[in-house]
BAZA-270468 format. One record per residue (C-alpha): residue in three letters; y, x, z. Coordinates in nm, 2 decimals, decimal comma. Layout:
<mikols>
{mikol "ala"; {Y; X; Z}},
...
</mikols>
This chain:
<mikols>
{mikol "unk"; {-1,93; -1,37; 0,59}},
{mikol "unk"; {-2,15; -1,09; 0,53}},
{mikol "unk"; {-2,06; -0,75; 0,78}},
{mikol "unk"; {-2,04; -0,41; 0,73}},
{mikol "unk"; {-2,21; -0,18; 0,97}},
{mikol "unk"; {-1,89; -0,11; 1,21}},
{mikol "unk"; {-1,75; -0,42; 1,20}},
{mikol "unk"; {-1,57; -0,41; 0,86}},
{mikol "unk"; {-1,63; -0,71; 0,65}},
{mikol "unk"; {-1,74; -0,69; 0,30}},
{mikol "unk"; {-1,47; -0,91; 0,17}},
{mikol "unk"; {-1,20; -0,67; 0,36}},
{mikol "unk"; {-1,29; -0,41; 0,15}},
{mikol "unk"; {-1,30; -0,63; -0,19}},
{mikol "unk"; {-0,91; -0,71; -0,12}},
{mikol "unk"; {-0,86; -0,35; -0,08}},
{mikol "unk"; {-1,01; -0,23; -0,39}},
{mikol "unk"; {-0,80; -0,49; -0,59}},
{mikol "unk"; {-0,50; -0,45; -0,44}},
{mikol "unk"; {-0,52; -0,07; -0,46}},
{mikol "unk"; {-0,55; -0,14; -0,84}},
{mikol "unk"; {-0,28; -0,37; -0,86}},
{mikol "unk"; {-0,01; -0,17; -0,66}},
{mikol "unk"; {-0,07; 0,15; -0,84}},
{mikol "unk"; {0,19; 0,21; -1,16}},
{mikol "unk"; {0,08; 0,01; -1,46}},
{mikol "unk"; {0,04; 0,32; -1,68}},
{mikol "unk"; {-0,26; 0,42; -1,89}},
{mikol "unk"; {-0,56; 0,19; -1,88}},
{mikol "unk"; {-0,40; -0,04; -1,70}},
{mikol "unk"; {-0,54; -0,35; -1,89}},
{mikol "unk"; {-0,87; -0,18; -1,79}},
{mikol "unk"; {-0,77; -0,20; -1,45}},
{mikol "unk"; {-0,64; -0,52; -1,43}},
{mikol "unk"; {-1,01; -0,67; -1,56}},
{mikol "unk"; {-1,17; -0,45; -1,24}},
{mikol "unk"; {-0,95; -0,64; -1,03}},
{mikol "unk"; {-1,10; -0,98; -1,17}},
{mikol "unk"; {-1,43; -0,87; -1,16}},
{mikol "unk"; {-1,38; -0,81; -0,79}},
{mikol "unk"; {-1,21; -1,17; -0,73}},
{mikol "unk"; {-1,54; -1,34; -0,87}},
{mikol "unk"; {-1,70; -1,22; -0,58}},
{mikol "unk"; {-1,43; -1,33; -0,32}},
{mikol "unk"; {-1,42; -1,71; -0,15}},
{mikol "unk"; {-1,16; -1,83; -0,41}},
{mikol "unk"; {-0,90; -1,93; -0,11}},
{mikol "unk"; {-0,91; -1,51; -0,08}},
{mikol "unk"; {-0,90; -1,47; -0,42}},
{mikol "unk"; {-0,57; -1,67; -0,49}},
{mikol "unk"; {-0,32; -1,47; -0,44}},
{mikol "unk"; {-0,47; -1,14; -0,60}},
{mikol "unk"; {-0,50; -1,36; -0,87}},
{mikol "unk"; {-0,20; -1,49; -0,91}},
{mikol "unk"; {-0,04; -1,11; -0,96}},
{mikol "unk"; {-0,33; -1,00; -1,20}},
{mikol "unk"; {-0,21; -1,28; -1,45}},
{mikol "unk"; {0,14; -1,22; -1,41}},
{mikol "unk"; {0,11; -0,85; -1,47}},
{mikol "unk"; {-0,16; -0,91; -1,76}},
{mikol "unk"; {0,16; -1,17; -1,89}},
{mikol "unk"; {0,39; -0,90; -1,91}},
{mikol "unk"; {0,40; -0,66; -2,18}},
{mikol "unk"; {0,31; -0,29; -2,06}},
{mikol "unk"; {0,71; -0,15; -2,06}},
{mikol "unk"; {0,80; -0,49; -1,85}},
{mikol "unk"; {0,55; -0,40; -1,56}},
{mikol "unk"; {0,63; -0,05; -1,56}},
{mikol "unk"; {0,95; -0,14; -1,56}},
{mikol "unk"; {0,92; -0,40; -1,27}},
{mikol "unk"; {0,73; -0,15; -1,08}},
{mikol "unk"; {0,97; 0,13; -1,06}},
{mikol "unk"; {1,24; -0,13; -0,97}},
{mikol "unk"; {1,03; -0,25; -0,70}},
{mikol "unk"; {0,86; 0,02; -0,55}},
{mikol "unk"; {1,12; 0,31; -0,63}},
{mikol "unk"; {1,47; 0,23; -0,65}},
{mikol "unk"; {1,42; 0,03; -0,31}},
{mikol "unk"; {1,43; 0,17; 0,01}},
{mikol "unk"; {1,33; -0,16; 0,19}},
{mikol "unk"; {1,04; -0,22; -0,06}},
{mikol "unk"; {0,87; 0,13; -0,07}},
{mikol "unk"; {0,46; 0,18; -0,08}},
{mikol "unk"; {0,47; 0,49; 0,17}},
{mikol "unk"; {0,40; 0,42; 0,49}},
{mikol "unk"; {0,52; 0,72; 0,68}},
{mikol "unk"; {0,88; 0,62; 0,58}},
{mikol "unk"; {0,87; 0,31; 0,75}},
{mikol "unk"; {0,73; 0,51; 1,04}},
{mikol "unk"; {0,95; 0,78; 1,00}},
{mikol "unk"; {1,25; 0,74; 0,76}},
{mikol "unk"; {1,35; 1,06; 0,63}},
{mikol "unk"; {1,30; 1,32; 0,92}},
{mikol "unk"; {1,07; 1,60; 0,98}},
{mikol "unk"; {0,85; 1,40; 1,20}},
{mikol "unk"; {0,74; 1,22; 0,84}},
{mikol "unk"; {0,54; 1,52; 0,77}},
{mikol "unk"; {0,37; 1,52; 1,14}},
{mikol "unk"; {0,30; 1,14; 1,05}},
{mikol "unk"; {0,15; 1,22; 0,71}},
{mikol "unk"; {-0,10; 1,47; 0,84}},
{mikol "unk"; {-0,29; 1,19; 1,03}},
{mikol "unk"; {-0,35; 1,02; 0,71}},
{mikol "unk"; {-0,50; 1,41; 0,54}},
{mikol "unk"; {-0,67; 1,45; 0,83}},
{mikol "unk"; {-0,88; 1,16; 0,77}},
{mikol "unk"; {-0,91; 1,22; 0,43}},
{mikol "unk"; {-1,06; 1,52; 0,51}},
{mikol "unk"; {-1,27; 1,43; 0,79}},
{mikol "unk"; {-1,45; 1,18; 0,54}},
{mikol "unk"; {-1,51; 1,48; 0,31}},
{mikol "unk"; {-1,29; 1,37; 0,03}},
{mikol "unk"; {-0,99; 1,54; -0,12}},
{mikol "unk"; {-0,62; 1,51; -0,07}},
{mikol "unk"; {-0,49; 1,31; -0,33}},
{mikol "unk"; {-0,33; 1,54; -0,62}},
{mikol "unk"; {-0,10; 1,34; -0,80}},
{mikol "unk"; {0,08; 1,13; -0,53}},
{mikol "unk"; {0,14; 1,09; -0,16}},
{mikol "unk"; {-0,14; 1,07; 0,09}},
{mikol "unk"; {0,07; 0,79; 0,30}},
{mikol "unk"; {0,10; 0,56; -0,04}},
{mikol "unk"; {-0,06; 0,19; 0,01}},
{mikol "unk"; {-0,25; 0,22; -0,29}},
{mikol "unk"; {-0,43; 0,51; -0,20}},
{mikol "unk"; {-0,51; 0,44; 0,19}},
{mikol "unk"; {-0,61; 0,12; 0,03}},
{mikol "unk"; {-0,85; 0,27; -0,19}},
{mikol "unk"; {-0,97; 0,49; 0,07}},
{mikol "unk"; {-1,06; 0,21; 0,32}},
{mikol "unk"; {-1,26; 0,03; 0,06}},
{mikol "unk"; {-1,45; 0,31; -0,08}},
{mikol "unk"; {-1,50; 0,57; 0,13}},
{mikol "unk"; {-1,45; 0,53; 0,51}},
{mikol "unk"; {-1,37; 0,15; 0,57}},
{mikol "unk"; {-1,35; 0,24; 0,95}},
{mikol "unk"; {-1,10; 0,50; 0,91}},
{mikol "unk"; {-0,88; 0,35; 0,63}},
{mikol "unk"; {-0,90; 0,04; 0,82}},
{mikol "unk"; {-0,74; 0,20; 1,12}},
{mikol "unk"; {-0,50; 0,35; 0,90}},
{mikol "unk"; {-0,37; -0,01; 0,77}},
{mikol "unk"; {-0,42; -0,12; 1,19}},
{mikol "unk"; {-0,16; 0,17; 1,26}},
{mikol "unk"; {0,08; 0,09; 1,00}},
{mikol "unk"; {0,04; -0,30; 1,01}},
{mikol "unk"; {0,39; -0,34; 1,11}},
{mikol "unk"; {0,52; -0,15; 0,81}},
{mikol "unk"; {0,27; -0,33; 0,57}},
{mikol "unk"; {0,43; -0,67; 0,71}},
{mikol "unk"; {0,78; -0,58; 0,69}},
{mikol "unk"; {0,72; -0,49; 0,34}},
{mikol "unk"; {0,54; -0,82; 0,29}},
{mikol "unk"; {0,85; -1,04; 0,41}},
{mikol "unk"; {1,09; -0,77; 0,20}},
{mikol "unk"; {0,88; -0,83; -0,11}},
{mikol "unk"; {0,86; -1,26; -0,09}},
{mikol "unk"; {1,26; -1,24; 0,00}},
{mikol "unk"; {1,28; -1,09; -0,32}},
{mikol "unk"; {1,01; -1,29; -0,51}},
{mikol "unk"; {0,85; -1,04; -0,64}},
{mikol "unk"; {0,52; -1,14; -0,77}},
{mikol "unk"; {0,36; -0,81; -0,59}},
{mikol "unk"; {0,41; -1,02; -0,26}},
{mikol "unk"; {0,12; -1,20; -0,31}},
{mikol "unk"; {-0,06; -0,92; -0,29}},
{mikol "unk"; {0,08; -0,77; 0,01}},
{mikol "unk"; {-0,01; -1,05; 0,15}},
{mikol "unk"; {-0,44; -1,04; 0,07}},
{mikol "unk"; {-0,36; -0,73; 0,26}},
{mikol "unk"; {-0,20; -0,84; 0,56}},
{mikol "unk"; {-0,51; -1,13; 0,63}},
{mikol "unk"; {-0,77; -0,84; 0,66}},
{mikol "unk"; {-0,51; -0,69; 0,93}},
{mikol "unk"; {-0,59; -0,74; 1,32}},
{mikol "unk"; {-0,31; -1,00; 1,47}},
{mikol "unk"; {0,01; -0,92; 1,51}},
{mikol "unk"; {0,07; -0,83; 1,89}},
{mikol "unk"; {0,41; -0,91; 2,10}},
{mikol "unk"; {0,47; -0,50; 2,07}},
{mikol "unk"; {0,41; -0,55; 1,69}},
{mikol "unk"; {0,64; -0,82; 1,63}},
{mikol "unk"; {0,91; -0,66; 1,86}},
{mikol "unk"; {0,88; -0,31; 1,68}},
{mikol "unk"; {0,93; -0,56; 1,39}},
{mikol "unk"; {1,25; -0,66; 1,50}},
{mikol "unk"; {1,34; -0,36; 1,58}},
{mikol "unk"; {1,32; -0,22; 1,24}},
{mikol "unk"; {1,42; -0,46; 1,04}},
{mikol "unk"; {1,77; -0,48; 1,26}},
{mikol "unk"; {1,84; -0,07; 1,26}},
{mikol "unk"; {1,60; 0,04; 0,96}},
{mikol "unk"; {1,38; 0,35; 0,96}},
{mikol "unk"; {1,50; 0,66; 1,19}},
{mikol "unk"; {1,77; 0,91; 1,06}},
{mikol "unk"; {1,73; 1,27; 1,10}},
{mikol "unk"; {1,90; 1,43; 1,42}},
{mikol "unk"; {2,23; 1,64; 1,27}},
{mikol "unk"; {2,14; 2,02; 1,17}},
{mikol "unk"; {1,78; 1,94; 1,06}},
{mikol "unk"; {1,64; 1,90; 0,68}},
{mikol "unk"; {1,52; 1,58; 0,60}},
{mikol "unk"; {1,15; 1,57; 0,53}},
{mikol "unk"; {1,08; 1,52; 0,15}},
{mikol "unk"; {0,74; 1,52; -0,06}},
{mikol "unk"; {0,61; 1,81; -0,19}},
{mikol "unk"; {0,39; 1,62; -0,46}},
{mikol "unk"; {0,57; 1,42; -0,64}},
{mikol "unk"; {0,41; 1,03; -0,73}},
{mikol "unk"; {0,24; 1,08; -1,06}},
{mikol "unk"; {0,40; 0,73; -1,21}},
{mikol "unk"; {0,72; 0,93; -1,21}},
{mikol "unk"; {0,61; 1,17; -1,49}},
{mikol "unk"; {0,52; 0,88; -1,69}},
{mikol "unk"; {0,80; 0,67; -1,66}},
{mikol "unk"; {1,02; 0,93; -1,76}},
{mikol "unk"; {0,77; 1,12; -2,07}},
</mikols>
């Protein structure tokens, strides 16, 4: 397998792209999308490939309503399925926005912009930061938030949703799981995300996700 300078492996960053394409909502140009994502799997071993695949033809099987549809089920209506990391961190208290500056800062430090039209926490787009800008730092990003990325991979293949497969390209590219992961793991899955302490407003986003304005227009 070919490296990156830094460690990163080539192929790393070609799961990233595609699954960055595939978790974002199936609006506009999403047929376009979905034939990026196979021109990235030609140039993936095809065991790598597999499950990526898999998802691209179901989604391409659906007609565009039916994946938008799915989506929003999915990724918006469930708490225990949601794409942004920081809630799995976090839940819904005011240290959510001291986690999501850690994922500006980097954005900024590689000299690209804070996303505009959704979070800066959401899979998707750490995703498509570690494969095309800073693989080092978006990789670090998925590193820190691998055991909310792997809870979210079990939550989506109880449900058998077909987005599990891709959740799990992403968790191959991760570093091992470590005793502390797999306890935190436990931990989480027994008592959920933290609650805010009485008295105190619940963190909420101040950008709302961009798929949201579609779904409902």
């Amino acid at each position: 397998m070919r490296l990156l300078r830094r460690g990163i492996a080539v192929d790393d960053r070609l799961v990233w792209q595609a699954a960055s394409l595939l978790l974002d909502y199936p609006g506009d140009g999403f047929a376009d999308r979905l034939d990026a994502v196979e021109a990235l799997l030609r140039r993936l071993p095809s065991a790598t490939a597999a499950p990526l695949a898999r998802c691209a033809a179901g989604l391409r099987a659906d007609a565009g309503q039916v994946a938008a549809s799915r989506y929003v089920d999915t990724f918006d209506l469930r708490k225990r399925t949601t794409l942004y990391l920081t809630y799995w961190t976090s839940g819904d208290t005011r240290n959510r926005g001291r986690e999501m500056l850690r994922f500006v800062e980097a954005y900024r430090a590689a000299a690209v912009a804070v996303p505009a039209g959704e979070s800066p926490d959401h899979l998707a787009v750490v995703l498509e930061f570690a494969a095309t800008v800073d693989a080092r730092a978006g990789g670090a990003l998925l590193a820190e938030h691998g055991v909310a990325i792997r809870m979210l991979s079990a939550a989506l293949t109880e449900t058998g949703s077909p987005y599990a497969d891709v959740l799990a390209a992403v968790c191959a590219t991760l570093p091992a799981a470590t005793g502390h992961d797999e306890e935190r793991a436990r931990r989480l899955a027994r008592e959920g995300p933290p609650a805010e302490a009485v008295g105190l407003e619940p963190f909420t986003l101040t950008v709302p996700p961009r798929r949201r304005t579609e779904v409902s227009s």
